[in-house]
C-alpha positions as CSV (number, residue, x, y, z in Angstrom):
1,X,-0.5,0.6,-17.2
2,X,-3.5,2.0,-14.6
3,X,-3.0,5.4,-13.4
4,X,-3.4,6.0,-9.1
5,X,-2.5,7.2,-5.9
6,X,-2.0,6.9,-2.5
7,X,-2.7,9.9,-0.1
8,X,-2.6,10.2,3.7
9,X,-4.1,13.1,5.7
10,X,-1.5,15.4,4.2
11,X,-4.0,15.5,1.2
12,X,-7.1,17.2,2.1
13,X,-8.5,16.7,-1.1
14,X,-7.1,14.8,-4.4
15,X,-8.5,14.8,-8.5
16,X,-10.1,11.5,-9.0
17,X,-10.5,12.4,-12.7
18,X,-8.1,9.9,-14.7
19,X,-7.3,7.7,-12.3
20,X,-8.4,3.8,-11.3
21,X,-6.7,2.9,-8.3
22,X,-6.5,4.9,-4.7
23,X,-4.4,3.5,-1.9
24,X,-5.5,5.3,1.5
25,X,-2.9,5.6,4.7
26,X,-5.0,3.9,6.8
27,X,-3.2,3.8,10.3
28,X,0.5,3.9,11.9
29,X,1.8,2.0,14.6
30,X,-0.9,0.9,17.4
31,X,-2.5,4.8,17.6
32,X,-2.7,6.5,14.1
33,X,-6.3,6.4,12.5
34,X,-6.0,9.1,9.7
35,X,-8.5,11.9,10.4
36,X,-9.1,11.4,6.5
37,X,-9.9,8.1,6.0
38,X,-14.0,8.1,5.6
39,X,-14.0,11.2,3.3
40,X,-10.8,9.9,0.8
41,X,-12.3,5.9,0.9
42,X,-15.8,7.9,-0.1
43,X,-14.0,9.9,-2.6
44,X,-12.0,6.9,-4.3
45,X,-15.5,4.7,-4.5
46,X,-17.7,7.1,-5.8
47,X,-15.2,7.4,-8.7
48,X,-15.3,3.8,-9.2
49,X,-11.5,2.7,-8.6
50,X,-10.0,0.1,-7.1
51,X,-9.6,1.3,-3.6
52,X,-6.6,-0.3,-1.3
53,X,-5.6,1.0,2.2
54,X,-1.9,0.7,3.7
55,X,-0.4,0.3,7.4
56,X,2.7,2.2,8.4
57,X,4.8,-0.3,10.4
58,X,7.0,0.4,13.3
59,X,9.5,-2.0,14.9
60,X,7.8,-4.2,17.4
61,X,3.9,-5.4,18.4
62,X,3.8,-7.2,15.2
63,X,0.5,-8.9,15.6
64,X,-0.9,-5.3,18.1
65,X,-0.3,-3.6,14.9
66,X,-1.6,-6.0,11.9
67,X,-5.1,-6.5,14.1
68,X,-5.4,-2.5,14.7
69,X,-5.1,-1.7,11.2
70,X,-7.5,-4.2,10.2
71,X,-10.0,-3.0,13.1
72,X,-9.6,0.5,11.3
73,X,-9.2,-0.5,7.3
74,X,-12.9,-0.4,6.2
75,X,-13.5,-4.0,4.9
76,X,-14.8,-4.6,1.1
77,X,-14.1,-6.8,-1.2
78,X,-12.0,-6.5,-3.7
79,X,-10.2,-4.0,-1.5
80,X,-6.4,-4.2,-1.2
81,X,-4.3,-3.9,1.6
82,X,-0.3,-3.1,1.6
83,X,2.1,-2.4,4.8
84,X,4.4,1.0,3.8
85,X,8.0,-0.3,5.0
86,X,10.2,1.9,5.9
87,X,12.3,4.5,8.0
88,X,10.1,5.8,10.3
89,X,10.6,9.3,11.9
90,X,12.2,8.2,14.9
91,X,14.9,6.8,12.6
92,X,14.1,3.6,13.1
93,X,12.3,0.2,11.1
94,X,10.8,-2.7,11.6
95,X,13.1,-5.4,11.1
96,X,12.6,-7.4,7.7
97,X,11.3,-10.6,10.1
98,X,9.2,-8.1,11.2
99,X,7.9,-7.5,7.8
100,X,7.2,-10.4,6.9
101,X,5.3,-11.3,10.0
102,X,2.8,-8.6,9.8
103,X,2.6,-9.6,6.1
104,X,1.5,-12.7,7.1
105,X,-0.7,-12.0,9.7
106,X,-2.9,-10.0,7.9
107,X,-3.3,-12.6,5.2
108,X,-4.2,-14.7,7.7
109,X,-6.6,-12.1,9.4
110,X,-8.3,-11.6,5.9
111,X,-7.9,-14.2,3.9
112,X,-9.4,-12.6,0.7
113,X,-7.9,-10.0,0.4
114,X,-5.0,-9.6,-1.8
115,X,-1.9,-7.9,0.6
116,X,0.9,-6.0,-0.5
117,X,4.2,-4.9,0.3
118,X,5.1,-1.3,-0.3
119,X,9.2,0.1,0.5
120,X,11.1,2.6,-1.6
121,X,14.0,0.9,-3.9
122,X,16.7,1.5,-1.3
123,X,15.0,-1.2,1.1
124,X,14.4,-3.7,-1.6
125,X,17.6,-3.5,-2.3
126,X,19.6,-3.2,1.5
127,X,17.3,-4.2,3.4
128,X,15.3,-7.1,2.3
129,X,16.5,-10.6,2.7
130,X,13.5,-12.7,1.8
131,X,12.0,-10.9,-1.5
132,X,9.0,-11.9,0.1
133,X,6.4,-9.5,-0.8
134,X,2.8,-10.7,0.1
135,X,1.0,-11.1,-3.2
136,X,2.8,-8.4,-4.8
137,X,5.4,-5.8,-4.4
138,X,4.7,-1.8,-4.6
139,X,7.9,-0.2,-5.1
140,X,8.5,3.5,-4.9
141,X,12.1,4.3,-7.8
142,X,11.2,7.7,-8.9
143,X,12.5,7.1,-12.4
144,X,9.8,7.0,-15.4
145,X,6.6,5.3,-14.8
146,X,6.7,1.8,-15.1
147,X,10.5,1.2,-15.6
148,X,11.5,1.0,-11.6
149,X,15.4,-0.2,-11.2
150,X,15.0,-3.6,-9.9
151,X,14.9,-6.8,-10.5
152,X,12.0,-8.1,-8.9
153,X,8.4,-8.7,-10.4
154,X,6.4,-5.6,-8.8
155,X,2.7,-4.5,-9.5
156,X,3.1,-1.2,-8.7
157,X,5.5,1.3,-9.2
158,X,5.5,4.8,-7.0
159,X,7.2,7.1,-9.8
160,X,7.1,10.4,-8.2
161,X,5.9,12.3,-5.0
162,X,5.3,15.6,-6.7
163,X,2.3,17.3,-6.4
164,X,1.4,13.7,-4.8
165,X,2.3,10.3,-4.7
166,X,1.9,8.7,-8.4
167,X,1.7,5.3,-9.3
168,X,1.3,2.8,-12.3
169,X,-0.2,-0.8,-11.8
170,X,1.3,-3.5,-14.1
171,X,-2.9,-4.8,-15.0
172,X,-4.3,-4.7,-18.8
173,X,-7.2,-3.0,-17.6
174,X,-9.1,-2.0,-14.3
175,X,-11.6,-5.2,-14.4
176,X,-8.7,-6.9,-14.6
177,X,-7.3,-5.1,-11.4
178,X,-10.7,-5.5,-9.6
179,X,-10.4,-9.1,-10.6
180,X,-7.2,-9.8,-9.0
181,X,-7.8,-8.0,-6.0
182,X,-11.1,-10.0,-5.8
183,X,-8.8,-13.1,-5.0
């Protein structure tokens, strides 16, 4: 298992020491650029991991919201990118049609890049009616690292939010990462 992260502009600053992956909030909605964005991408590259960047979604605008994120997700490759599903805090979601849609629009958008679905285990499970997951699935169980409770094939597991957001990625190695995300 690879050790990472994913941070948003809640963390002004983040150990890079252990880790080989970084997933970076990226944007929200049609408005959101994270004030962070330059300075945690920098950080994550200079330590040589595999760097991937992730869209809140919110209900509606579908294709508004897929082409802003990918006007503000720096562009790389061998980067991934992921849309984080879920409640928003309005209370609301994007519809799992929804989901899918932006999924696939982005894939189309950028077509070599590897694009990920990320929702916490109570979506997968009550939400979700397709399984369909982009080119993987990023599921946030926070049970022990690598053992999430579902069924589903998933290569990455959020395991825990505390001090951060933790993750594992199901790879052999980073090169093998790197060479997956590479497409």
């Amino acid at each position: 298992m690879l050790h990472g992260v994913d941070v948003s502009a809640h963390q002004s600053s983040f150990d890079t020491d252990g880790l080989d992956f970084v997933f970076i909030k990226a944007t929200e909605g049609r408005s959101y650029v994270n004030p962070r964005l330059t300075d945690q991408t920098k950080r994550a590259r200079d330590a040589d991991c595999v760097v991937g960047f992730y869209h809140f979604l919110w209900p509606g605008n579908i294709t508004a919201q897929a082409e802003y994120f990918l006007s503000k997700a720096p562009e790389k490759a061998g980067d991934l990118l992921a849309v984080d599903w879920e409640q928003n805090g309005e209370g609301t979601r994007a519809s799992n049609a929804e989901k899918d849609r932006f999924i696939r629009e982005v894939k189309r958008l950028r077509p070599h890049h590897r694009v990920l679905l990320y929702c916490n285990r109570y979506f997968w499970l009550n939400h979700d009616t397709t399984s369909y997951a982009g080119d993987g699935l990023w599921i946030a169980d926070y049970v022990k690292a690598g053992k999430p409770r579902i069924k589903a094939t998933w290569r990455i597991h959020q395991h825990t939010d505390q001090p951060l957001d933790k993750d594992v990625a199901d790879f052999s190695s980073r090169s093998a990462m790197r060479a997956w995300a590479k497409k």
